[in-house]
C-alpha positions in Angstrom: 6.0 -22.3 5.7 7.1 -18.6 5.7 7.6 -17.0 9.4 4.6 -14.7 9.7 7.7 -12.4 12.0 10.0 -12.2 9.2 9.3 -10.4 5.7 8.8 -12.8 2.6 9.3 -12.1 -1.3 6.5 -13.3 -2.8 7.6 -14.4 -6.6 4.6 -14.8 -8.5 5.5 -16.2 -12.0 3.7 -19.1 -14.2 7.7 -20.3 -15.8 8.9 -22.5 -13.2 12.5 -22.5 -14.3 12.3 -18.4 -13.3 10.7 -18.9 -10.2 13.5 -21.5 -9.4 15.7 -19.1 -10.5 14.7 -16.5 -8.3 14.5 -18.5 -5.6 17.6 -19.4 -5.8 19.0 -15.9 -5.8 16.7 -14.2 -3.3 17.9 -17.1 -0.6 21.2 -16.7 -1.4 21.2 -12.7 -0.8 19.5 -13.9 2.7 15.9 -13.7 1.7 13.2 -15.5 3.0 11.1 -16.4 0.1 7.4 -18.0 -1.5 6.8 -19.1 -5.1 3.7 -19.3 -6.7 3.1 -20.5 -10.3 -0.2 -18.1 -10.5 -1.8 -15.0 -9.0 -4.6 -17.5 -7.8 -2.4 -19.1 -5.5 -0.7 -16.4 -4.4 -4.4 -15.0 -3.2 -5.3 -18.5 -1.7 -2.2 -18.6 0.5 -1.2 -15.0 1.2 -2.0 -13.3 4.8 -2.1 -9.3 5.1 -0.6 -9.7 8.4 2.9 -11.1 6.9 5.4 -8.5 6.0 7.3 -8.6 2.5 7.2 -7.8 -1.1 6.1 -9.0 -4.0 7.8 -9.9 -7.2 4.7 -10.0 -9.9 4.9 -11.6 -13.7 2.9 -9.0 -15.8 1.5 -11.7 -17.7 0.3 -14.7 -17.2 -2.1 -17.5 -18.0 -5.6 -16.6 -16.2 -5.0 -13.3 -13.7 -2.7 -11.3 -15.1 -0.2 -9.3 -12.9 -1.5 -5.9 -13.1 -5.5 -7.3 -12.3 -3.5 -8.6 -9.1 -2.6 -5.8 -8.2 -5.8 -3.7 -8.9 -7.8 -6.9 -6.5 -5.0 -6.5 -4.0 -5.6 -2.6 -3.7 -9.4 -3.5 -3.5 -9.4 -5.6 -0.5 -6.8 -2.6 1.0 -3.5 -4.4 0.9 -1.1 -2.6 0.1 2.3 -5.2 -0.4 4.9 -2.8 -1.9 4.4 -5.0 -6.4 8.1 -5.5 -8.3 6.8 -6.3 -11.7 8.9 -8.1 -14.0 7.9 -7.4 -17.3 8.9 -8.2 -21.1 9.5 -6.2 -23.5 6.7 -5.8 -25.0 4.8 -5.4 -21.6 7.4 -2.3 -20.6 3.9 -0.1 -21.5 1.8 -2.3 -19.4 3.8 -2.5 -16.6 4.4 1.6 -16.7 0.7 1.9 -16.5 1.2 -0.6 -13.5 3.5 1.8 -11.9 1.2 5.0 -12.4 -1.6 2.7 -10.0 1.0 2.3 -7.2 3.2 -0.4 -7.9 7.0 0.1 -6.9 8.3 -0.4 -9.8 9.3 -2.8 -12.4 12.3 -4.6 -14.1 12.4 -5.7 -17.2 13.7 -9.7 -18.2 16.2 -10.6 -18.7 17.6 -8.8 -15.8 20.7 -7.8 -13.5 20.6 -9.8 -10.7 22.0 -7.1 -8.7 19.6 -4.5 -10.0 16.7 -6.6 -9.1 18.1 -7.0 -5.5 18.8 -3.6 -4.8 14.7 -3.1 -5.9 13.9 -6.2 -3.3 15.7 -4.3 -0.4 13.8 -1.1 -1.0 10.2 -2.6 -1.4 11.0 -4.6 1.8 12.0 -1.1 3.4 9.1 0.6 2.4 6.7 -2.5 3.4 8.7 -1.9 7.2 8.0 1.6 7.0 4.5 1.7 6.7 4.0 -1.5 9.2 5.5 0.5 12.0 3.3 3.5 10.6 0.1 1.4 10.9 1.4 0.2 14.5 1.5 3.8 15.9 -1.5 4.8 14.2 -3.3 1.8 16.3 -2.1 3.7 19.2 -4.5 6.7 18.7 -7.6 7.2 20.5 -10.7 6.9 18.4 -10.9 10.8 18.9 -7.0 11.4 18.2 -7.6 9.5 15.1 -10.8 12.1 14.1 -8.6 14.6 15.0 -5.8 13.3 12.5 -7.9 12.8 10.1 -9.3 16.5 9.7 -5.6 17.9 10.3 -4.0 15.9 7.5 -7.1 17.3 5.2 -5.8 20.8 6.0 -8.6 21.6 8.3 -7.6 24.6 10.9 -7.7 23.9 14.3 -11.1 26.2 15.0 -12.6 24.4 12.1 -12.2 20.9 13.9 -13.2 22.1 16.8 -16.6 23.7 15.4 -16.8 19.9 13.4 -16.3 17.8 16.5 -18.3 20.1 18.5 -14.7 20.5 21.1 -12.6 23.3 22.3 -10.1 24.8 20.4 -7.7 23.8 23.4 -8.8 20.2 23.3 -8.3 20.4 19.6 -4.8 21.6 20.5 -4.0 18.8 23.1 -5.1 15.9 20.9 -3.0 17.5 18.0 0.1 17.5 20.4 -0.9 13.7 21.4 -1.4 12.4 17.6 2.3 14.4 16.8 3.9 12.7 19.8 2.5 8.8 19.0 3.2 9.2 15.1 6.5 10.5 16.0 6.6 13.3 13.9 7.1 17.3 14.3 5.5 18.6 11.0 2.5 18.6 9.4 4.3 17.8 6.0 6.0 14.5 7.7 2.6 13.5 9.5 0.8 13.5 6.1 3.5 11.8 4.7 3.3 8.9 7.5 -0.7 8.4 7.2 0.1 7.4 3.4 2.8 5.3 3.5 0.7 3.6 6.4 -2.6 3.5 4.2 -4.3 4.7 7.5 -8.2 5.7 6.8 -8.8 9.0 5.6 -12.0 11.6 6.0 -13.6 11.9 3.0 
């Protein structure tokens, strides 16, 4: 049972001696970690709410890695994908890459290389959870405001939109800048992707 307040690798692989494998290595580098022999079970057991990373077979028997991944971005979940990959999948799993995954590593592989790839999806999965958190502290207004900003919308333009004051417009600005943390319009941007936070369309 993984501890929903501690990040997980996920390995999602059908060979069992890999998955072993991996398991072994990912505890030893102080990892908590959950194994699954197919991208079904993986989707039976996972929660959105647990923190991690996952560490995706490109092909396997029955859902493959990268239609995971595309069902995974469907439902809005957006765990930071490690594929490992043969060689003859390296086009498959660039292609994988281009639709958002982290990155992949192709078998067999350097333990250390894969490890240092583990610690930066499990930074970047961080990263956007304390996004999300500070994006659930904005008012429903903040967040309209928010919204129309990181579209490049002027401040008179929102206003005339949300049917508001320019000076309100101004005051919720300064609020959305203060929660997000931020003191650019470049780094607030920045912080509603990594935190998959609803955009305006």
């Amino acid at each position: 049972m993984i501890d929903s307040a501690l990040p997980a690798v996920y390995v999602v692989d059908d060979d069992a001696a890999l998955r072993d494998s991996l398991r072994w290595l990912l505890e030893s580098a102080g990892h908590r970690v959950a194994a699954y022999a197919s991208a079904e079970a993986f989707l039976a057991a996972y929660s959105a709410e647990q923190g991690g990373c996952l560490l995706l077979d490109i092909r396997m028997p029955g859902m493959r890695g990268p239609e995971l991944q595309d069902k995974l971005k469907r439902r809005g979940r957006a765990i930071p994908i490690v594929f490992i990959t043969g060689y003859g999948d390296v086009p498959m799993a660039v292609n994988a890459v281009k639709k958002g995954a982290l990155d992949f590593i192709e078998k067999p592989f350097n333990d250390q290389a894969l490890l240092v790839l583990i610690d930066n999806a499990l930074a970047i999965d961080a990263k956007a959870r304390r996004a999300a958190a500070r994006f659930e502290t904005l008012t429903r207004r903040e967040r309209k405001v928010m919204e129309r900003i990181v579209a490049g919308k002027r401040n008179q333009d929102i206003a005339a939109e949300l049917t508001i004051s320019i000076k309100t417009v101004e005051a919720h600005r300064a609020a959305v800048m203060r929660k997000m943390g931020v003191d650019s319009l470049a780094a607030l941007v920045k912080l509603v992707q990594s935190a998959g936070a609803p955009r305006r369309k």
